[in-house]
GUTOR-711438 format. One line per 4 residues: number of its first residue (from 1); their letters; for each residue x, y, z of C-alpha. Coordinates in nm, 3 decimals. Example, Ala and Ser with C-alpha at 12.3 -4.5 7.8 and 13.67 -1.06 7.14 Angstrom:
# GUTOR-711438
1	AS	1.230 -0.450 0.780; 1.367 -0.106 0.714
***
This chain:
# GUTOR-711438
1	XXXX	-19.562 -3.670 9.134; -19.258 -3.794 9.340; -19.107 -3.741 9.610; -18.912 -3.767 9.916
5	XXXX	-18.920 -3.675 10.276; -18.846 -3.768 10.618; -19.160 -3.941 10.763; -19.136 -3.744 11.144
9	XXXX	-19.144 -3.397 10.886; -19.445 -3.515 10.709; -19.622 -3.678 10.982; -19.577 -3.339 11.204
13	XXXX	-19.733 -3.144 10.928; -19.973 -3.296 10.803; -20.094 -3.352 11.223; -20.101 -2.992 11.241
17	XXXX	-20.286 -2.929 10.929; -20.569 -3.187 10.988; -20.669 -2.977 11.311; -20.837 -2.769 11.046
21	XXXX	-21.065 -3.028 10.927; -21.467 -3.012 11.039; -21.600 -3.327 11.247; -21.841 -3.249 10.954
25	XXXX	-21.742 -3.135 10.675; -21.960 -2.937 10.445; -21.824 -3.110 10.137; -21.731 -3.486 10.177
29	XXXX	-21.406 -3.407 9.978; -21.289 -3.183 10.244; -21.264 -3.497 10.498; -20.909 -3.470 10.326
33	XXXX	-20.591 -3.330 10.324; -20.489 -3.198 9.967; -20.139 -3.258 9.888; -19.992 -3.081 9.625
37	XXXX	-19.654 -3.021 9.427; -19.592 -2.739 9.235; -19.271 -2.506 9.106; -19.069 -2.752 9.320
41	XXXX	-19.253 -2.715 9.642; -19.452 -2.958 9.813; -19.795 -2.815 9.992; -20.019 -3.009 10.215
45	XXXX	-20.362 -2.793 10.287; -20.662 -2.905 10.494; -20.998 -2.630 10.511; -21.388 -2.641 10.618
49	XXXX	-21.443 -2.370 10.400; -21.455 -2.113 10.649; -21.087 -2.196 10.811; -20.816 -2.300 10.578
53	XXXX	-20.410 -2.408 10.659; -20.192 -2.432 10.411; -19.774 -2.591 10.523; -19.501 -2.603 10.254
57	XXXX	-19.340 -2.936 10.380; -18.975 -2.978 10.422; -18.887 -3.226 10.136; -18.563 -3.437 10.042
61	XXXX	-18.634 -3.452 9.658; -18.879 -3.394 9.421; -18.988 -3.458 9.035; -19.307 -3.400 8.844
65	XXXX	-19.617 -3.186 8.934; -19.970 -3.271 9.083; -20.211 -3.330 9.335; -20.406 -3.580 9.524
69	XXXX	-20.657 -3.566 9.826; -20.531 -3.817 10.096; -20.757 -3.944 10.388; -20.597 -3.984 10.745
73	XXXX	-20.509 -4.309 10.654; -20.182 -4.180 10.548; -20.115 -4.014 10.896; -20.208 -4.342 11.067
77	XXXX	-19.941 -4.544 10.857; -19.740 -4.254 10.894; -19.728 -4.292 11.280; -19.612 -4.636 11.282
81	XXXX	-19.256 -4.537 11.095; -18.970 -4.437 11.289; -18.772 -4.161 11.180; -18.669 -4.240 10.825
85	XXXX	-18.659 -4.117 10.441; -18.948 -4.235 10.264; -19.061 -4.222 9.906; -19.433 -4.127 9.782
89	XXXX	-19.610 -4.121 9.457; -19.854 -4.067 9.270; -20.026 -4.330 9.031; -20.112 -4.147 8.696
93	XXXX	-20.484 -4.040 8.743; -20.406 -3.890 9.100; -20.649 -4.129 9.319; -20.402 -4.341 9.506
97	XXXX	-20.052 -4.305 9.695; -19.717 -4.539 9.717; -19.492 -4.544 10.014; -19.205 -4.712 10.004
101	XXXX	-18.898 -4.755 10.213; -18.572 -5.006 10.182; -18.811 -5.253 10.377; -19.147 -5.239 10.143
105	XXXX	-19.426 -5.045 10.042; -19.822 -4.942 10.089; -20.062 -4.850 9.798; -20.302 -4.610 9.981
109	XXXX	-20.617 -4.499 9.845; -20.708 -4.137 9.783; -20.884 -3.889 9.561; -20.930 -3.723 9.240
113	XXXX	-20.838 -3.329 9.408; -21.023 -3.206 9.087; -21.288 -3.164 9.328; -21.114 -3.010 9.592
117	XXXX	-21.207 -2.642 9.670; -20.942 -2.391 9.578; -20.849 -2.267 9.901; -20.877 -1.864 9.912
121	XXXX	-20.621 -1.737 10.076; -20.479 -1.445 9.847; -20.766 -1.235 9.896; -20.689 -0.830 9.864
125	XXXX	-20.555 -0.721 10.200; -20.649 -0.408 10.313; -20.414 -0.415 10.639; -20.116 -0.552 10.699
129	XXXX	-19.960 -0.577 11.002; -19.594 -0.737 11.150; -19.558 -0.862 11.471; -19.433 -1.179 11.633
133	XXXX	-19.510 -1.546 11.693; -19.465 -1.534 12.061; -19.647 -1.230 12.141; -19.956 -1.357 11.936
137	XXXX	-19.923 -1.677 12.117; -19.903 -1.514 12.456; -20.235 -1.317 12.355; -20.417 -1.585 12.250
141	XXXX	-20.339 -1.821 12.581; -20.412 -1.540 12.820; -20.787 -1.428 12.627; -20.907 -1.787 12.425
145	XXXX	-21.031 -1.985 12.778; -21.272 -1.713 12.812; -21.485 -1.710 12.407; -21.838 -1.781 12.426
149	XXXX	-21.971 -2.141 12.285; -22.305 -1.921 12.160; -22.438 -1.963 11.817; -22.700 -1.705 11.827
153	XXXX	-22.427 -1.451 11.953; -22.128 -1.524 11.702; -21.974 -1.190 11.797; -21.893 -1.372 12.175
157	XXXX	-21.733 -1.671 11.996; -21.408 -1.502 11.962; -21.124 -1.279 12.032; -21.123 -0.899 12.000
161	XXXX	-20.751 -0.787 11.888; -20.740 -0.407 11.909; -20.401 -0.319 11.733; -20.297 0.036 11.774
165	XXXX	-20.014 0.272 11.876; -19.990 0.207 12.238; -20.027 -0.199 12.225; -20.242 -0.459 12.109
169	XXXX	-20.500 -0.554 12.325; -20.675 -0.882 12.326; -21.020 -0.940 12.473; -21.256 -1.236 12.513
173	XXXX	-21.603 -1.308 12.682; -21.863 -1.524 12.731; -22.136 -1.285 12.904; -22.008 -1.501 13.259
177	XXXX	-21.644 -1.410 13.261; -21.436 -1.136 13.060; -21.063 -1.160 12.981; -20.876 -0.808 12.853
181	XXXX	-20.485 -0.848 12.861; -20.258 -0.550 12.690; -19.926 -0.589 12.550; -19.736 -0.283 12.562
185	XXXX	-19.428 -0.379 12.351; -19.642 -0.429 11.996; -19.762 -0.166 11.814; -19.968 -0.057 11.527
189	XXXX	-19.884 0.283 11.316; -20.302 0.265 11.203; -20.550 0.181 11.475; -20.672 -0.202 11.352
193	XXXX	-20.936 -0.399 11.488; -21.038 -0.781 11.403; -21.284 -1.036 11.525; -21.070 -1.378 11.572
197	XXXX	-21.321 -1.689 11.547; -21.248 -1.925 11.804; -21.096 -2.164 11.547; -20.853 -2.042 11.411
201	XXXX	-20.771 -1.926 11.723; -20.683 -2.288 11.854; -20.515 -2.366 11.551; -20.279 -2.075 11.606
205	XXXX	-20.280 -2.179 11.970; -20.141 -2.526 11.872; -19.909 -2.427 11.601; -19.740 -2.095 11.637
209	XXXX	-19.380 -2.132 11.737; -19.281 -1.985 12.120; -19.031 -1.784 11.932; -18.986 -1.439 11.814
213	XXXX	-18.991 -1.526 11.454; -19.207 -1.310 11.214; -19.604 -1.286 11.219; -19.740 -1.133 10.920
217	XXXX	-20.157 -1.056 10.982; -20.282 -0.936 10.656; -20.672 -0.908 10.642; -20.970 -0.708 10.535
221	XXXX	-21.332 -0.706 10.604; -21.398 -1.058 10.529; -21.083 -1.257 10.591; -20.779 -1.253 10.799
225	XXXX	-20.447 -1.467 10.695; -20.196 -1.525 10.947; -19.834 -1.611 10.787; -19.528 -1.706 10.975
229	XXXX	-19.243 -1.975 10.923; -19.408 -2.247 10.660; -19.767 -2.214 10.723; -20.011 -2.017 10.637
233	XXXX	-20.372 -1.968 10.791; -20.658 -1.826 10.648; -21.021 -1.766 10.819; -21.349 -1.618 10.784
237	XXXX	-21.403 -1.268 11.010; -21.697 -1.267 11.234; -21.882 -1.003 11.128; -22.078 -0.757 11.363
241	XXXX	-21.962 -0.551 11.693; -21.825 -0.694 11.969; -22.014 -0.592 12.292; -21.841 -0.249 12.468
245	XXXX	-21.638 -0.450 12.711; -21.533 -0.147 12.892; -21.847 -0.006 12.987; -21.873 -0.381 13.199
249	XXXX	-21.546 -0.349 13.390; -21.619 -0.160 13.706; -21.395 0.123 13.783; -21.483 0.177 14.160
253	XXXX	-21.404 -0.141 14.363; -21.330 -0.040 14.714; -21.264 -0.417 14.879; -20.932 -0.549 14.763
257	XXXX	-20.849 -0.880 14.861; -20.484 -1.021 14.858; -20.433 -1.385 14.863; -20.202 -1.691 14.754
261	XXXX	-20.307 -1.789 14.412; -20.180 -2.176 14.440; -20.345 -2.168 14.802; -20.732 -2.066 14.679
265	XXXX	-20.691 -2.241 14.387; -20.666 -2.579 14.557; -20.905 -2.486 14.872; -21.185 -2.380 14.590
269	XXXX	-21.108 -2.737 14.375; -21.138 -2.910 14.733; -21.489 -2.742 14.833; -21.630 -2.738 14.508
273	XXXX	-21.637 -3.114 14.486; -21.951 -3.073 14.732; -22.105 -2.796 14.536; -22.469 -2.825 14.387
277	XXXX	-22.345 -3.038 14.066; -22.593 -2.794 13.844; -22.485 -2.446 13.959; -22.100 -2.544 14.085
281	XXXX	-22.154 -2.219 14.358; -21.904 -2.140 14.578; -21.985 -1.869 14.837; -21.675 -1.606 14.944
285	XXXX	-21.704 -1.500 15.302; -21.495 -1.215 15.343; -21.396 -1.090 15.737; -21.049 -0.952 15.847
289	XXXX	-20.763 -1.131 15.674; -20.983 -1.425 15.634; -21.184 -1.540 15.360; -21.427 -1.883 15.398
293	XXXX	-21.498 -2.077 15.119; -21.789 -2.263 15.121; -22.060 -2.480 14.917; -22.341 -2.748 14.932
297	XXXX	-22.552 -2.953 14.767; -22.909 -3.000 14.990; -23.010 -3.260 14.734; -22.745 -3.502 14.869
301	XXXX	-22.684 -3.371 15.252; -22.327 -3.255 15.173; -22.123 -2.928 15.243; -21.776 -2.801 15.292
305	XXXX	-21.640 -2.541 15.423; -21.244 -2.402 15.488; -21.115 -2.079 15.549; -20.768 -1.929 15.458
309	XXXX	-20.546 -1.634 15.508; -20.567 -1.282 15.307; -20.503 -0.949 15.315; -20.858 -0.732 15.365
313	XXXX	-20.974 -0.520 15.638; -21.275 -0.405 15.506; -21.627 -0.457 15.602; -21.741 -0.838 15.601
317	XXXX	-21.878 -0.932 15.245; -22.039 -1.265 15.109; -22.044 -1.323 14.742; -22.106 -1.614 14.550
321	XXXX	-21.916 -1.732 14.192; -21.958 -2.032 13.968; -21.636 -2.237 14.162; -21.547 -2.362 13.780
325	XXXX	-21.481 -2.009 13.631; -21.262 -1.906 13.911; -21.051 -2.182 13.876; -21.020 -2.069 13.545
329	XXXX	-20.955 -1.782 13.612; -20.651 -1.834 13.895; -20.516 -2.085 13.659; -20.444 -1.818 13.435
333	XXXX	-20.248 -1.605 13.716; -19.881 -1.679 13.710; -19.833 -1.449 14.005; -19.774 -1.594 14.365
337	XXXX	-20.059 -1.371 14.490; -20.365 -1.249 14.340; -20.568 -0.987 14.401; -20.937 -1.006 14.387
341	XXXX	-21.131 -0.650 14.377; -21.512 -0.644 14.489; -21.709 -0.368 14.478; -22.081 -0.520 14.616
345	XXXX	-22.232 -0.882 14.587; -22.431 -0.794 14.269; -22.154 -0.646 14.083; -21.892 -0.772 13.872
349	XXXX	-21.562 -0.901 14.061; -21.211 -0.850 13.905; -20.947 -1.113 13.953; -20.576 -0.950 13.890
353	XXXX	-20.208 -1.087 13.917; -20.074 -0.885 14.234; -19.726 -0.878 14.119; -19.676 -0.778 13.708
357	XXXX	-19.608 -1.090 13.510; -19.396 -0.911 13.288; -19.309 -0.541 13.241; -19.520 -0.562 12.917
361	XXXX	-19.828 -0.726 13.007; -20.129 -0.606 13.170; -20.386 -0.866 13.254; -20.754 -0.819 13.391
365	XXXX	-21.034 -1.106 13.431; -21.379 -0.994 13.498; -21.630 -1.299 13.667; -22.024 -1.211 13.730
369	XXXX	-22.139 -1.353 14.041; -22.441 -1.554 14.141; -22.676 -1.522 14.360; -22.599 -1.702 14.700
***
């Protein structure tokens, strides 16, 4: 197998596909990426068995058919080139690589790929559904922050995409803090619903293209595969039901609370640096167009304390949040205000952009307070 490419092309793709590659992989051949040539195509894939990218690479030339597993090594040497052709091949029994440019070469060690798993990702789709790069991007940005890190409670360590006639809706949670966010300009002719592990997620996070270009989601009950541009990505489903996120959101919040996104989001990052460093609270003393921010930590004799403008003239209210999740949460607001809606100190608050963000998008974050 030979062949030629620019060494910028191959480096970007094969960064991109390594990002699919386990810390520890269940198989030590699948510490590598598998690079293969066939029909006059050159493939690079990378998988843990239960997430799996596959990238056609952009090559120059090409001649003969194979395949080799190739360690990182090759993206390390491949970082040190500037932006030239190179050449690779294969030695005959498919365990080692040459690169060489006008200036020299490097013989880089690999493996047999005989052993490499044959990546599944032509499994029988049951539904198939078109939509675009940048909207699937958008979706996952606004919801991903929010999945769960919970191994006994897979079904929280992803995103719930509800496709249907009206929009696609994403949704995310961690039992603290609850992300739903609706976007009103895709659509689904069948009502579709999958379970996106947190993953693959990322991996579309990092990789899908900010354009409108074509999204192809084809999955079943076991496996969803995500095709757009020259990659393909394959993952497992999480199986189960994802917890009835409406039946969380409160509907009857009487306080609403107006204020300067950039402005709390600074005053809480300021006060929280005095906050109790195991429960990071923050109390929220609500009065007439005021709101006090406040925290302390008695172990070490420190406090803070600042107060700001709003709009709310309601009845005075002190609730307490975790000061990390709500500057999570406002640093997912890209409106100049946002608007917080309380209900009562034990209940669920809602944290909203006050102006739309876009004409399309409807975005609501959920936060569970503490106990002050």
């Amino acid at each position: 197998m030979k062949f030629t490419i620019s060494s910028t092309s191959m480096l970007s793709t094969l960064t991109a596909v390594s990002k699919a590659i386990s810390a520890k992989p269940v198989l030590p051949i699948l510490e590598n990426i598998l690079i293969e040539s066939r029909e006059g195509e050159l493939y690079a894939t990378a998988s843990d068995r239960e997430t799996t990218i596959v990238a056609k690479l952009n090559i120059e030339s090409i001649e003969g058919e194979g395949k080799i597993a190739m360690s990182s090594k090759l993206t390390d040497i491949l970082k040190e080139f500037p932006e030239l052709p190179l050449n690779f091949e294969t030695n005959t029994d498919g365990t080692s690589m040459r690169i060489s440019s006008l200036k020299g070469k490097f013989d880089v060690p690999g493996a047999s790929a005989d052993d490499y798993p044959t990546p599944n990702i032509c499994g029988d789709a049951e539904t198939v559904i078109n939509t675009t790069c940048s909207l699937m991007l958008d979706g996952i940005n606004k919801s991903e922050f929010a999945t769960g890190n919970d191994e006994l409670r897979p079904q929280m360590n992803c995103i719930l995409i509800e496709m249907n006639n009206d929009c696609f809706t994403f949704v995310a949670s961690d039992a603290h803090k609850l992300v739903r966010y609706k976007r009103f300009d895709a659509h689904s002719d069948a009502p579709a619903t999958l379970m996106l592990p947190k993953k693959p997620a990322q991996l579309l996070k990092n990789i899908l293209p900010k354009d409108d270009s074509e999204l192809i989601i084809s999955y079943n009950s076991k496996q969803a595969i995500f095709t757009f541009g020259d990659y393909k990505i394959a993952c497992t489903l999480i199986e189960g039901r994802f917890p009835n996120y409406n039946a969380v959101i409160p509907q009857n919040n009487p306080r609403k609370i107006v204020v300067n996104t950039k402005d709390m989001y600074n005053t809480i990052k300021r006060v929280s640096v005095v906050a109790n460093a195991a429960s990071k609270l923050i109390k929220l003393q609500l009065a007439d167009n005021s709101i006090e921010i406040s925290a302390q930590d008695s172990d070490f004799n420190m406090s803070g304390v600042e107060s700001m403008a709003c709009q709310y003239e309601g009845d005075p209210i002190s609730i307490g949040f975790k000061a990390p999740f709500v500057l999570e949460l406002l640093n997912n607001i890209n409106s100049e205000n946002a608007l917080l809606e309380l209900s009562d100190p034990t209940r669920p608050g809602l944290f909203l952009p006050y102006e739309a963000e876009s004409q399309n998008g409807d975005l609501l974050m959920l936060l569970m307070p503490m106990m002050i």
